[in-house]
C-alpha positions as CSV (number, residue, x, y, z in Angstrom):
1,X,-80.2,50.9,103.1
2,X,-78.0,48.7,105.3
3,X,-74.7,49.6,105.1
4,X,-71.5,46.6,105.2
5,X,-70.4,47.9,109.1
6,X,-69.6,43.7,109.4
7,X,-68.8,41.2,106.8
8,X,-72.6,40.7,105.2
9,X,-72.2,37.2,103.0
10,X,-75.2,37.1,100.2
11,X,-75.3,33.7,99.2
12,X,-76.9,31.2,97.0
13,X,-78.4,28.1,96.9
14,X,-79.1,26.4,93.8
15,X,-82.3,23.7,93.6
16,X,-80.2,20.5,93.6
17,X,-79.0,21.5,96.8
18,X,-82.2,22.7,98.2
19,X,-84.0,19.5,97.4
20,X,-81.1,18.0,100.1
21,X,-81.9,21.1,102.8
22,X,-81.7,18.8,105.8
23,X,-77.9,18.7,104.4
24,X,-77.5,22.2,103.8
25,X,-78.8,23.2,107.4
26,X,-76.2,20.8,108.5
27,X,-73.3,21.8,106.3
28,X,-74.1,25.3,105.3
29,X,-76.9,26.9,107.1
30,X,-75.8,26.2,110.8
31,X,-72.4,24.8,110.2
32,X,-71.2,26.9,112.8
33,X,-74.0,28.0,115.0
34,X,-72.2,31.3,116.1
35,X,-72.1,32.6,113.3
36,X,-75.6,32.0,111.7
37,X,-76.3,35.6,110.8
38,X,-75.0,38.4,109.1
39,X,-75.8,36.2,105.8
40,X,-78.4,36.7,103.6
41,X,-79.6,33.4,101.5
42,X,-81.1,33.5,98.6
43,X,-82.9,30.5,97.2
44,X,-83.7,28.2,94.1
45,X,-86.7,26.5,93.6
46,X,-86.5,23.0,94.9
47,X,-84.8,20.3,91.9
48,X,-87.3,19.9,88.5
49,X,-89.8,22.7,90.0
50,X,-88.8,25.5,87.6
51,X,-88.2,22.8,85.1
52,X,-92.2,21.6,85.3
53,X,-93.1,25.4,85.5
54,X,-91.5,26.4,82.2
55,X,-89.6,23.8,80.5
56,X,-86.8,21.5,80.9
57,X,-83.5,23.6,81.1
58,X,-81.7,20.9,79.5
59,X,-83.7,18.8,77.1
60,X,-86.3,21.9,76.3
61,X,-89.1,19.3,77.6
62,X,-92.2,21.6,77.9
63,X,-93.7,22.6,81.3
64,X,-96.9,24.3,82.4
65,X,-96.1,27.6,80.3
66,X,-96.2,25.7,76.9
67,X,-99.4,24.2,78.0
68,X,-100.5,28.0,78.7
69,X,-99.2,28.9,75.7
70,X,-100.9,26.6,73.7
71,X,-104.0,27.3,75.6
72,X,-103.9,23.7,76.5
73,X,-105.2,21.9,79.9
74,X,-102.9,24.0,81.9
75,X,-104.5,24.0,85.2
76,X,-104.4,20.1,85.5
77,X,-100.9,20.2,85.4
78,X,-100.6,23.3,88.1
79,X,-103.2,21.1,90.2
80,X,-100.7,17.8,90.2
81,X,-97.6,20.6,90.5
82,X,-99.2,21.3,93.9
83,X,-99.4,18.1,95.3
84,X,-96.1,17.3,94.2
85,X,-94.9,20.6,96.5
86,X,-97.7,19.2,99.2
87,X,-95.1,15.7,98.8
88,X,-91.9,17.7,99.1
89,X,-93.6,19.4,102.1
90,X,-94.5,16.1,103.6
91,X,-90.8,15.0,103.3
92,X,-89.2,18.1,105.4
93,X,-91.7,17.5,108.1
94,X,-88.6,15.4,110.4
95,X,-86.4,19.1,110.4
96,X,-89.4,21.3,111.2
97,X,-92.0,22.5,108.8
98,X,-94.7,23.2,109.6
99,X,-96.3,21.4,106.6
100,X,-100.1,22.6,107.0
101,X,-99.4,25.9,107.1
102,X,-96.6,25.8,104.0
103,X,-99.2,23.7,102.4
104,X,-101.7,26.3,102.9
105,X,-99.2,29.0,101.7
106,X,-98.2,27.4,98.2
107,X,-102.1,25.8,97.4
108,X,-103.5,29.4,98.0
109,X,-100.8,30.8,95.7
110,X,-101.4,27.9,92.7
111,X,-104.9,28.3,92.7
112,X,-104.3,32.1,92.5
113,X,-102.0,31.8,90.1
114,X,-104.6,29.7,88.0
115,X,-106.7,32.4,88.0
116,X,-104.9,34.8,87.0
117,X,-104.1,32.5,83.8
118,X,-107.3,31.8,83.3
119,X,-108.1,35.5,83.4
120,X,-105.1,36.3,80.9
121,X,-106.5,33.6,78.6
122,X,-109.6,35.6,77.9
123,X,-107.5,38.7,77.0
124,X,-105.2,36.6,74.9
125,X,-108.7,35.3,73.1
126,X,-109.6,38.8,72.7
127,X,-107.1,39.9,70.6
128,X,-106.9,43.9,71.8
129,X,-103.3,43.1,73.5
130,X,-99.8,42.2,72.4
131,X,-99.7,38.3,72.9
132,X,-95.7,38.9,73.5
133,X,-96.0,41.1,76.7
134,X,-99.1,39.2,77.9
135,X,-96.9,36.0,77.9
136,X,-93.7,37.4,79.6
137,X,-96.1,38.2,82.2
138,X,-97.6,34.5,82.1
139,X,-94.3,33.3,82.0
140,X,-92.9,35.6,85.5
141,X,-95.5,34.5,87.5
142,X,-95.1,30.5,87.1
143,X,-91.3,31.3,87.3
144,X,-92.0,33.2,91.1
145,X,-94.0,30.3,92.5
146,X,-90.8,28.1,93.0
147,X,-89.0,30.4,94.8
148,X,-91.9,31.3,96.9
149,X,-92.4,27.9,97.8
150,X,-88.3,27.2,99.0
151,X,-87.8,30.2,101.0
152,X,-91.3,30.1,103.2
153,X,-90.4,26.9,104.0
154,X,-86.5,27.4,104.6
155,X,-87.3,30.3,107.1
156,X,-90.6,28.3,108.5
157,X,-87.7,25.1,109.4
158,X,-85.0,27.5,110.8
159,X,-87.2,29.7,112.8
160,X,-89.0,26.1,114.2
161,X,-85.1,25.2,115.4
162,X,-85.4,28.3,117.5
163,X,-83.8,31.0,114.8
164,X,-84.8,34.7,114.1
165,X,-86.0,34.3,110.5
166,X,-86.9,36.2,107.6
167,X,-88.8,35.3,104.6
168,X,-88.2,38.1,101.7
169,X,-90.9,37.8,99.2
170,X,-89.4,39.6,96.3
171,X,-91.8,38.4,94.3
172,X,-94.4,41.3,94.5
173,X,-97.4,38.5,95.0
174,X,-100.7,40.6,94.9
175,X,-98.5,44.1,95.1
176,X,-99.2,46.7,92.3
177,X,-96.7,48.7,93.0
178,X,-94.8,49.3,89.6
179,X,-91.4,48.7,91.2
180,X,-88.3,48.3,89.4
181,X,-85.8,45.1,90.3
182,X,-83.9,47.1,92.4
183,X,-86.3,49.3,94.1
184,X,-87.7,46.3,95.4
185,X,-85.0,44.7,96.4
186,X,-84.1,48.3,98.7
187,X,-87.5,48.4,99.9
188,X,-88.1,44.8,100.5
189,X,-84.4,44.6,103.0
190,X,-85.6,48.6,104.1
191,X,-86.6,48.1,107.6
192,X,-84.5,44.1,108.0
193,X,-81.1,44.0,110.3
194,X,-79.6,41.0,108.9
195,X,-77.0,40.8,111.6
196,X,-80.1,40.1,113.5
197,X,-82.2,37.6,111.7
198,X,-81.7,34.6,109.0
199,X,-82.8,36.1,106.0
200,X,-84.4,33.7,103.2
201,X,-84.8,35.2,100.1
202,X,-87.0,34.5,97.1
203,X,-84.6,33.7,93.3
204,X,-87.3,35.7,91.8
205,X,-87.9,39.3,91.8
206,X,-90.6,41.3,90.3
207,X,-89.2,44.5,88.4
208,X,-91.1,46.7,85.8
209,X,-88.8,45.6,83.5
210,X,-89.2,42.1,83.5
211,X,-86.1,40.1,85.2
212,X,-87.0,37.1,82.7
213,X,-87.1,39.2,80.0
214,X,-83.1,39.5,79.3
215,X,-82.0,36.6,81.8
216,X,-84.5,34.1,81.6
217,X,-83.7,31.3,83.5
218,X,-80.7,32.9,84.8
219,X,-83.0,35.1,87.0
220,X,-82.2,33.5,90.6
221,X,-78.3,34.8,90.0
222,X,-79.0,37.9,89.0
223,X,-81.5,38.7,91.7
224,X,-78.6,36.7,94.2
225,X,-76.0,39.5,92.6
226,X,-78.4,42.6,92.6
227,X,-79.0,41.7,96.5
228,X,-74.9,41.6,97.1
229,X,-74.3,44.9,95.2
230,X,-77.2,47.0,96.6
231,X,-76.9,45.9,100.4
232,X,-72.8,46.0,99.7
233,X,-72.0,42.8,100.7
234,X,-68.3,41.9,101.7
235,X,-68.6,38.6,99.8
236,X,-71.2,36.5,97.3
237,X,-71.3,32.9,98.0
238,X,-72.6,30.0,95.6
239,X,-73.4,27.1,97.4
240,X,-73.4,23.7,94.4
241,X,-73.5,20.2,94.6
242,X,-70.2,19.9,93.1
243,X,-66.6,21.5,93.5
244,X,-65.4,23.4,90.6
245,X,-62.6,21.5,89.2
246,X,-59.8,21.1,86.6
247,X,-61.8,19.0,84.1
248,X,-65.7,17.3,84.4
249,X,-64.9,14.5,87.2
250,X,-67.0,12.3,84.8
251,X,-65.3,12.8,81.8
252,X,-61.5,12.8,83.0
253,X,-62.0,10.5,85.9
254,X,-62.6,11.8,89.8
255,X,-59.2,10.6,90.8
256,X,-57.5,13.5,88.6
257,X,-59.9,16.2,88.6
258,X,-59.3,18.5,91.2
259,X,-61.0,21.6,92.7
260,X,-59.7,25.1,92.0
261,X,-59.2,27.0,94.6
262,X,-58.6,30.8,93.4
263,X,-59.1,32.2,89.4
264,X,-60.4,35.2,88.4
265,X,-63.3,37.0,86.9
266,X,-61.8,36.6,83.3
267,X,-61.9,32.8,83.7
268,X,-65.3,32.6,85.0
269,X,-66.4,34.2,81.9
270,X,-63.9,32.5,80.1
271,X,-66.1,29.3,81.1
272,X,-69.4,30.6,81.1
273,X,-68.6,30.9,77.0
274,X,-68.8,27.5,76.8
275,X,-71.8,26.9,79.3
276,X,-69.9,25.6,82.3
277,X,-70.8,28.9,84.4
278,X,-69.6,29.1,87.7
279,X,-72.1,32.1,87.4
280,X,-74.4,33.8,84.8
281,X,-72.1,36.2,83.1
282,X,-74.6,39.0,83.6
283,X,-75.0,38.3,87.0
284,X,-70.9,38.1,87.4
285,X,-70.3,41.4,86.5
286,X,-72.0,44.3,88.7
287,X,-69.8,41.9,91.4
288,X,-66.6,42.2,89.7
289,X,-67.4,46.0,89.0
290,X,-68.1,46.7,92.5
291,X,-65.1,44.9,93.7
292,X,-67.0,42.1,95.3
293,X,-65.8,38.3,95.3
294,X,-67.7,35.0,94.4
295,X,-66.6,32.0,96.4
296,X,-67.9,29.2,94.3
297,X,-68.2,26.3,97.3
298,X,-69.7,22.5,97.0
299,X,-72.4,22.6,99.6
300,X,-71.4,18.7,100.8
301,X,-67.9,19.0,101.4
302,X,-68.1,22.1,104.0
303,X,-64.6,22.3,104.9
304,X,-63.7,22.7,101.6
305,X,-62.9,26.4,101.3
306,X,-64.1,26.1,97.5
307,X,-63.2,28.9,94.7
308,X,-62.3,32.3,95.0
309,X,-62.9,34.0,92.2
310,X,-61.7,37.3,92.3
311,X,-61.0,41.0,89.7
312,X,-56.9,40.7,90.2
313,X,-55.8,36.6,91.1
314,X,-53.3,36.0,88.6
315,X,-51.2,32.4,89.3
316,X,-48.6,33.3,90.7
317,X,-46.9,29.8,88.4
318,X,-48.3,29.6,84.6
319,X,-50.4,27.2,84.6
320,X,-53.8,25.5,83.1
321,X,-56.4,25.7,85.5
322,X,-59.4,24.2,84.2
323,X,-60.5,21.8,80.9
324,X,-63.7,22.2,79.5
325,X,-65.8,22.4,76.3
326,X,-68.9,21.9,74.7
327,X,-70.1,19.1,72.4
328,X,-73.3,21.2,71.4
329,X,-71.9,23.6,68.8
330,X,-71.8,23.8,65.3
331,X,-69.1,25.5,62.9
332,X,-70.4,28.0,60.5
333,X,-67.6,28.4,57.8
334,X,-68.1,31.1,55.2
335,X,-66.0,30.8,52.2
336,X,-65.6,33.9,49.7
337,X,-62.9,35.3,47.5
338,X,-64.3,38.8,48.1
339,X,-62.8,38.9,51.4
340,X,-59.5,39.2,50.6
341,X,-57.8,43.4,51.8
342,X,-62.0,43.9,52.3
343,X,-62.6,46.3,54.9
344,X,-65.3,45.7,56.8
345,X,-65.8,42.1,55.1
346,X,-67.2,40.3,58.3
347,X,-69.9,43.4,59.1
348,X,-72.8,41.9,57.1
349,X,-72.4,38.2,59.0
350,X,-72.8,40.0,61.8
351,X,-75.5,42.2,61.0
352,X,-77.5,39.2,60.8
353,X,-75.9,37.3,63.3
354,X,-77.5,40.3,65.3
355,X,-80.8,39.8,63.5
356,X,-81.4,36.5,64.6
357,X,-79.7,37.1,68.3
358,X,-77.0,34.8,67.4
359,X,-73.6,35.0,69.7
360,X,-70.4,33.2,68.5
361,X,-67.9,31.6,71.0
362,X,-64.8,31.4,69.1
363,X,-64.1,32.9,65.2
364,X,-61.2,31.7,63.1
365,X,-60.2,33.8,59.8
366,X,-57.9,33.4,57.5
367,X,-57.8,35.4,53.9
368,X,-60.7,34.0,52.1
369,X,-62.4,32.0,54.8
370,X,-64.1,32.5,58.6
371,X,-65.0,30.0,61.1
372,X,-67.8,31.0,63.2
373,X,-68.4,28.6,66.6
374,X,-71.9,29.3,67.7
375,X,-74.1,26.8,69.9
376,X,-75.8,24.3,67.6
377,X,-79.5,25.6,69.1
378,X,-78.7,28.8,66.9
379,X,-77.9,27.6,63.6
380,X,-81.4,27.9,62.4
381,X,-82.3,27.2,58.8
382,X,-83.1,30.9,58.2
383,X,-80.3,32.2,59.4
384,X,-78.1,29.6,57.1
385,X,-80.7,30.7,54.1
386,X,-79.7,34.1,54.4
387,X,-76.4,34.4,54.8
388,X,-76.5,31.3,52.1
389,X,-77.7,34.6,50.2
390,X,-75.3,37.5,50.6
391,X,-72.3,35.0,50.5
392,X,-70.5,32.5,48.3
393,X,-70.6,29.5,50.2
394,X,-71.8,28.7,53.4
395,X,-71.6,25.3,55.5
396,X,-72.0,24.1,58.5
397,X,-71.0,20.8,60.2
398,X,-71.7,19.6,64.1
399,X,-68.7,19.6,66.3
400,X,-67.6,20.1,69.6
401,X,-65.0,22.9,71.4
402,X,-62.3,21.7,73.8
403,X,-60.8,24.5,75.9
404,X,-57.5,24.7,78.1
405,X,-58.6,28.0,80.5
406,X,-56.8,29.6,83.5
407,X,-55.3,33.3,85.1
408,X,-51.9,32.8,83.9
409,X,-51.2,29.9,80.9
410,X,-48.9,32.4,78.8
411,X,-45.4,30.2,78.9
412,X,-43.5,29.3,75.3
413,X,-44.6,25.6,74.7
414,X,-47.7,25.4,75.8
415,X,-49.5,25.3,72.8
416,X,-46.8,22.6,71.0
417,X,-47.7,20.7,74.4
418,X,-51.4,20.9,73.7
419,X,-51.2,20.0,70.3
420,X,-48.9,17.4,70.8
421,X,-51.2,15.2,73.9
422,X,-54.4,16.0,70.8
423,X,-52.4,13.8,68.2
424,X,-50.5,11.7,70.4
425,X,-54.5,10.4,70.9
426,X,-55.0,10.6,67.3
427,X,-56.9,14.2,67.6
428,X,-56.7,16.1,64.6
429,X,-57.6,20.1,65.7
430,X,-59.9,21.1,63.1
431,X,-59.3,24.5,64.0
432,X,-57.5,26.7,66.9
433,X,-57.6,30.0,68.2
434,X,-55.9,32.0,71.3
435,X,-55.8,36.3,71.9
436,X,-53.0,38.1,73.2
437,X,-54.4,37.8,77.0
438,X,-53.5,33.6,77.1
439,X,-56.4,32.8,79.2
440,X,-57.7,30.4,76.9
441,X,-56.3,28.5,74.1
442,X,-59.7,26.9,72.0
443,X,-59.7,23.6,69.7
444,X,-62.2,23.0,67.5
445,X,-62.2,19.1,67.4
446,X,-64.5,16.1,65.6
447,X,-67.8,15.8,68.2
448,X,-67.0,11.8,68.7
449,X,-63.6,13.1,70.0
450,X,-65.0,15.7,72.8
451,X,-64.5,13.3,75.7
452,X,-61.0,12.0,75.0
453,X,-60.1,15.4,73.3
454,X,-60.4,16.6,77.1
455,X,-58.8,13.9,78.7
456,X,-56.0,14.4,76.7
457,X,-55.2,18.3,77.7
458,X,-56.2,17.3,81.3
459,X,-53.5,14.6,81.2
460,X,-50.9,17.0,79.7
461,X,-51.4,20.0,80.9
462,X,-53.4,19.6,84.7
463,X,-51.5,17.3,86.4
């Protein structure tokens, strides 16, 4: 295993960027030709790819998996995905692909890949095997083509400009070894020196125990943060199209947000509560165990030194860092005189929170009443039904949290001088909560208010 004798960077590039690489060999990749290796990228699929091989990360759109899944015309769809990735070859033929031979390498692993669909389709029609497992397996292998696809081509362009190059299939295409994650990730960097060649790494990695199984789609961080911990990198890099600021530059205007340069791991998962994740919370945290920074940096603007984010940065001023939120949640209030001096009271919401694999963000109690904030997407009907049943009265209603985050915001005032910008803009807080730590005060606010709600703190409490 290589050891860190230098400063080894492992760092990621996400699939906006890599749809732009002609930028990112510019700004990123050979920025500063001396000092090209030593650095071990690991890559995204290129923009929409995963998105047409699974489904829509945002919208829930369905891809080639649902298709699969529904034992639908699958392999049209994989047949047009292909020459869609023979296009994006096509278009990086100017900075050096080779585009027969990447052609070749993706259309030999599609119509592979049909095959082995088509193959698990008649054990699926058999019915001798657990339909679950068969489809996590259906669904890893789409998810590996993408990544496949990006890094042979990123180490085909650099080693065409002239670069020692590496292409790291972690995927485990056509190998039977039963390998876990990490014991594939050692074997696969084994016999590499990457102080000696450009390393391009695939998102995906094959594992016995499934690395889509408990991450899903946040499988290209966690392999990213595996690779930094296990080859002991001295720091992890994420490489986005954007900065990461004080407040959505398209919600409180581009003139006032501002980038953040240093926060720590408590932020990150302060904001990765609220989906604005500077990085997957699972992924996050073997690197702050291991004492390992993230520098969170916006791939067009190079000399931007972007965001440290480290285990012990505390501002050295108190101070709000960031402004963020979510308009996609719902409140779950649960009314009952029975809680009042009831030990133990709030056990049976969670057991079934547990049940259905529900997570809250914020919870809000008082003697008779709690407030559950959990993403909209959760509050099934079923879940609603039984708790509807074990409780006295249970509502729900859609609205949106606005949060006020950073290292160091514990100062008397601050939350009169929250408050205060929320109803100078006619902002009722529906509800409010804040621990002990002061890294994050939380305002539960009406959904059509989310935008200005934000605006408002920004204004107050970032300039």
């Amino acid at each position: 295993m290589i050891m860190n004798k230098y400063n080894l960077r492992v760092e990621k590039i996400g699939g906006t960027s890599m749809s732009r690489f002609p930028e990112i060999i510019d700004n990123v990749i050979l920025r500063k030709k001396d000092d090209c290796y030593g650095r071990i990228f690991v890559v995204s699929a290129y923009a929409g790819v995963t998105n047409e091989l699974l489904e829509h990360k945002k919208s829930n759109k369905p891809g080639i998996y649902k298709l699969f899944e529904e034992q639908e015309n699958y392999p049209i769809r994989m047949l047009a995905l292909r020459d869609h990735l023979f296009e994006l070859n096509a278009g990086f033929k100017d900075v050096g692909l080779e585009v027969e031979k990447a052609n070749d390498f993706i259309g030999d692993r599609i119509d592979l890949a049909i095959n082995i669909l088509r193959s698990m389709d008649n054990v699926l029609a058999s019915g001798y095997v657990t339909r679950h497992e068969l489809l996590l397996a259906a669904r890893e292998l789409l998810a590996s083509l993408g990544e496949m696809h990006s890094a042979y081509n990123s180490a085909n362009i650099l080693k065409n400009k002239g670069y020692n190059t590496n292409f790291v299939d972690l995927s485990g295409w056509e190998d039977g070894r039963q390998l876990t994650i990490d014991d594939r990730i050692r074997n696969s960097f084994e016999n590499i020196d990457p102080y000696a060649t450009m390393c391009f790494a695939t998102g995906y990695t094959k594992g016995t125990e499934g690395i889509m199984r408990e991450f899903d789609r946040g499988y290209s961080e966690v392999t990213f943060s595996k690779i930094a911990v296990l080859l002991h990198a001295s720091e992890a890099i994420i490489h986005k199209e954007y900065h990461l600021c004080s407040g959505d530059p398209l919600i409180v205007g581009e003139e006032d947000a501002h980038p953040v340069c240093n926060t720590n791991y408590d932020v990150a998962d302060q904001l990765a509560d609220v989906g604005m994740e500077a990085i997957h919370p699972k992924a996050s945290k073997p690197l702050e165990i291991n004492s390992i920074p993230i520098r969170v940096k916006n791939a067009f603007d190079p000399d931007h030194p972007g965001t440290l984010i480290t285990m012990d940065f505390i501002a050295p001023e108190s101070k709000v860092e960031i402004v963020t939120g979510s308009n996609a949640v719902a409140c779950l209030e649960i009314h009952d005189t029975r809680m009042v001096g009831e030990v133990g009271f709030d056990l049976g919401i969670m057991e079934i929170f547990a049940k259905y694999g529900v997570s809250y963000i914020s919870k809000v109690t008082n003697a008779n009443t709690i407030d559950l904030i959990i993403l909209e997407k959760d509050c099934s009907p079923h879940l609603i039904a039984e708790l509807s049943d074990k409780f006295e009265h249970v509502s729900t209603a859609r609205l949106a949290i606005v949060c006020a985050i950073g290292s160091n915001i514990g100062q008397p005032g601050i939350m009169a001088k929250a408050a205060t910008a929320l109803a100078k803009d006619n902002i009722n807080i529906l509800a409010v909560s804040q621990t002990s730590r002061q890294t994050n005060m939380q305002f539960i606010v009406e959904r059509d208010q989310f935008a200005q709600a934000q605006r408002s703190l920004h204004s107050a409490l970032c300039m």
